[in-house]
C-alpha positions, 0 to 999 in steps of 0.5 A, a space after each residue: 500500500 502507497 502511503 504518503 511518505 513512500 510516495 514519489 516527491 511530485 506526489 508528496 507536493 500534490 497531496 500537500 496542496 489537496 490538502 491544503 486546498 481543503 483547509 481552505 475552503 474550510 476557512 472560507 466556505 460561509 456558514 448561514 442561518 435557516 429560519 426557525 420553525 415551529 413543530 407541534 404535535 401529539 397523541 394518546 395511546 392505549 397502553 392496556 397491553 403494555 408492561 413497560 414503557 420505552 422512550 428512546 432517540 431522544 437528543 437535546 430535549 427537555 423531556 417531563 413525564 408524570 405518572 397517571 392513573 388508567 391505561 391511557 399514554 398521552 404524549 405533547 411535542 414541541 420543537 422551534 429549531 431550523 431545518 438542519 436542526 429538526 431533520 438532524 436531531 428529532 427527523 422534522 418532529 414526528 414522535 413514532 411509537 410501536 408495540 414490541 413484546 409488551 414494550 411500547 416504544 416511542 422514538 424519532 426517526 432522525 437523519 443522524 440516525 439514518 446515515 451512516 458517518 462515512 456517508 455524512 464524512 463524504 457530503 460534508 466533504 463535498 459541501 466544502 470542496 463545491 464552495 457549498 454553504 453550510 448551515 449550523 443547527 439551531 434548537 430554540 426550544 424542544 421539549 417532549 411532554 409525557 403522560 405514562 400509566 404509573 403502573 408500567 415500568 418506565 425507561 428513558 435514554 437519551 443524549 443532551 437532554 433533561 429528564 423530570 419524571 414523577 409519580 410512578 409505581 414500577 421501575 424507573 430507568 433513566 439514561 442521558 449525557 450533559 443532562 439533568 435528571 429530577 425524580 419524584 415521588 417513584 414507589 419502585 427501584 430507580 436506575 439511573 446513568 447520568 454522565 455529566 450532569 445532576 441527579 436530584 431525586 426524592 421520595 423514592 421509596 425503594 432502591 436507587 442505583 446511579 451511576 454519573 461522572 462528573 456530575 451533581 447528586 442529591 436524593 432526599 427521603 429514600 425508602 431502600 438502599 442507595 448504590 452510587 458510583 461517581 468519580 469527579 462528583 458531589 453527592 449529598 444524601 439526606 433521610 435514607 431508609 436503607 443502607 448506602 454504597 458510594 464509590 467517588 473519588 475527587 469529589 465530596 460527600 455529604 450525608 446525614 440521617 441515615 438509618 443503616 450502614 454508610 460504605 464509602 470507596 474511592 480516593 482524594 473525597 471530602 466527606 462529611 457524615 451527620 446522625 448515621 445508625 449503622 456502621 460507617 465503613 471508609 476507604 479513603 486515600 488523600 481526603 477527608 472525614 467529618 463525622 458527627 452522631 454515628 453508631 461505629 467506624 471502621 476506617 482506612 485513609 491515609 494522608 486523610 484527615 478525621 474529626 469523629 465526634 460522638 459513637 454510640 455503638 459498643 462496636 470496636 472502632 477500628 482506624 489504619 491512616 499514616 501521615 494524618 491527623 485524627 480527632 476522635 471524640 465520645 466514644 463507647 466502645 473500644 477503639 484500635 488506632 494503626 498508623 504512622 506519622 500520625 497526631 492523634 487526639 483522642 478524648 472521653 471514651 468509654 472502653 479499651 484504647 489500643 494505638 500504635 503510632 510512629 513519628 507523631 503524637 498520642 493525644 489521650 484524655 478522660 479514657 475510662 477503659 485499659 490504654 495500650 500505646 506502642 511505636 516509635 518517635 513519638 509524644 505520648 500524653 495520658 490524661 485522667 485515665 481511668 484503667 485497670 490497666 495501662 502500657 506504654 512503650 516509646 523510643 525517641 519520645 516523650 510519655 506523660 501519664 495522669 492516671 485517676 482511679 485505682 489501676 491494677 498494673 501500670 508498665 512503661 518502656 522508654 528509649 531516649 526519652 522521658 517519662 512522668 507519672 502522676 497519680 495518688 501515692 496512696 495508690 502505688 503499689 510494689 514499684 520496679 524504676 530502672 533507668 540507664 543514662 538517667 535519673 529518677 524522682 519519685 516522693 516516697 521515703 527511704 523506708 518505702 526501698 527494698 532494693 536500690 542499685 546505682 552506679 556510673 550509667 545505672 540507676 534502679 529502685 525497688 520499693 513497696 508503697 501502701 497500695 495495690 497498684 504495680 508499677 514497672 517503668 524502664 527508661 534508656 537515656 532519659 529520666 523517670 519522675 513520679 509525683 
């Protein structure tokens, strides 16, 4: 096959000017306007045998359907467009319908349709090598009017249009592209495919599936579940009945009054959360959560930011993050924190705390329930911590403990670091301090020693106090203070 570069040089320059003949009349051939006409018509059908209604073809048209009573369709077309508009996108305006297999199908018949784009390539073409004129497609106004019987299932796809449909007993399904849909009142499951452009619906009182990209969703008052998938989307959720699924990256998420389960999927997402009953399940990389009023939390985000505030479940809570911060606060249940890089404050929670944390900080106040802190690099504060049992254990960092209470067993491990322990000395029990490159403060008298060891790098102490409380700290490079 002869192409353009195995072909002879006075072949390569005669192409080159086809060619650049072409892009010249491109340039110059005149583009002009065909007078707007007006288009009106309509019809009513008897549906009695349908089980389905199918509306498809449909491009750029502001389509409004409600849901009746009886077995009748009435449909209404209104189109003010030029010609080359009229042919190209709705074929001069005539609605056709016909009866498949229980579907009743309302469609247009349009040019754009017809031919094929090899043909449409070869007069476009010709027009502009002939110094044709062309006309460009104009749509004043288009709008197809609906009246469906509700008890059919009803189905839409379109392109570039806007879709309002309401009041319908059975299935709604409803597809368009750089459209708006709006949905109301529908008592079956909803379908919904809408790229480029927003979904608003509410009272639906069964299942709602959507998927959308780049778009704007809100539903309100929601009987069922709730499945979304929109990437580069917005999405707000408000009184959902069932549970809610949404996979959305680069986008935000605001959902309040949910009555079950909240999943969420995806990356680079804003969320923010309000009175949810179930569990909130968070799978978010490089985003954001704000949580308020949930029942339980189990959440996976690193390089994302959480504010939680108020878990009313006894479930554990779970949260894996690394370079991020977390603020978590009233929570009754026990709560298990894994990341790194971390700054972590968490407050008023009533059940076990287990953190581990490297490179951060571990923030902990008014914890009634045992508290297990691990990692390296880190600032540990404990305060009013009511516990049975407490451990931290640190390298490279600081650990500070206000303890209330009576505990059972408090243990510290300290590498190049400090540690100081407040508590009630009528508490304190058989205590074991040892420390190496150090030294140790502590209130009792001499008395209260059984066993001291100090030398050149060395320092240990043993002693009995009145109470029940066992201590066990062990400090490299640092010091030991009890007050």
């Amino acid at each position: 096959m002869k192409t353009f570069f195995n072909q002879p040089p006075y072949r390569k320059i005669f192409s080159a000017f086809s060619l650049m003949m072409v892009l010249i009349a491109l340039q110059l051939t005149p583009t002009k306007a065909q007078e707007i006409i007006t288009v009106q018509n309509g019809n009513t059908i008897d549906a009695k045998n349908a089980t389905q209604v199918f509306v498809y073809n449909i491009k750029g048209m502001n389509i409004n359907v409600k849901g009746v009573e009886g077995h009748e369709l009435t449909y209404k077309v209104f189109i003010k467009a030029n010609e080359n508009a009229m042919l190209k996108n709705f074929g001069g305006g005539r609605l056709y319908n016909k009866m498949n297999d229980g579907v009743l199908e309302l469609y247009f018949e349009t040019s754009e349709e017809s031919n094929s784009n090899n043909q449409q390539n070869q007069s476009w073409i010709k027009s502009f090598l002939s110094s044709g004129v062309t006309y460009e497609s104009v749509i004043k106004e288009a709008v197809l009017t609906l009246e469906v019987p509700k008890e059919l299932f009803f189905k839409v796809n379109a392109r570039y249009s806007n879709v309002n449909a309401s009041d319908f007993d059975k299935n709604v399904e409803l597809k368009t592209r750089s459209g708006n849909i709006e949905l109301n009142r529908v008592n079956g499951e909803v379908l919904i495919f809408n790229d480029y452009g927003n979904t608003k619906g509410s009272d639906l009182k069964s299942h709602v599936t959507i998927n959308s990209r780049s778009s704007e969703t809100e539903l309100t008052n929601v009987g069922g579940m709730v499945k979304i998938e929109s990437d580069y989307s917005d999405v707000r959720l408000e009184k959902v009945a069932g549970s809610v699924s949404v996979e959305n990256k680069s986008g935000k998420v605001v959902a309040s009054d949910l009555e079950r389960d909240f999943d969420h999927r995806g990356n680079y997402s804003s969320i923010k959360l309000k009175n949810v009953k179930g569990v909130a399940t968070i799978d978010n990389t490089n985003g954001s959560l704000d949580a308020e009023n949930i029942g339980s939390l189990s959440f996976k985000g690193n390089y994302s930011d959480a504010s939680v505030e108020n878990i009313t479940m006894s479930r554990l809570v779970t949260i894996e993050s690394k370079s991020s911060s977390l603020k978590l606060k009233n929570v009754v249940a026990p709560v298990s924190i894994d990341g790194s890089y971390m700054k972590i404050k968490v407050q008023k929670v009533t059940g076990d705390v287990k953190v581990y944390n490297k490179n951060g900080s571990v923030d902990l106040d008014e914890i009634k329930g045992n508290v297990r802190i691990d990692g390296d690099y880190n600032d540990v504060e404990l305060k009013n911590i009511d516990a049975k049992l407490v451990e931290a254990f640190n390298r490279n960092g600081s650990i500070r403990a206000e303890l209330l209470g009576n505990p059972e067993s408090v243990s510290f491990r300290n590498r190049y670091g400090s540690v100081n322990l407040k508590m009630k000395n009528e508490y304190i029990g058989k205590t074991s301090l040892e420390v190496s490159y150090g030294s140790i403060k502590h209130p009792f008298d001499a008395a209260s020693v059984t066993r001291e060891i100090k030398n050149t790098n060395d320092h240990m102490i043993e002693l009995n106090g009145k109470g029940k409380t066992e201590i066990q700290i062990r400090v490299e490079n640092g010091s030991i203070t009890i007050e």
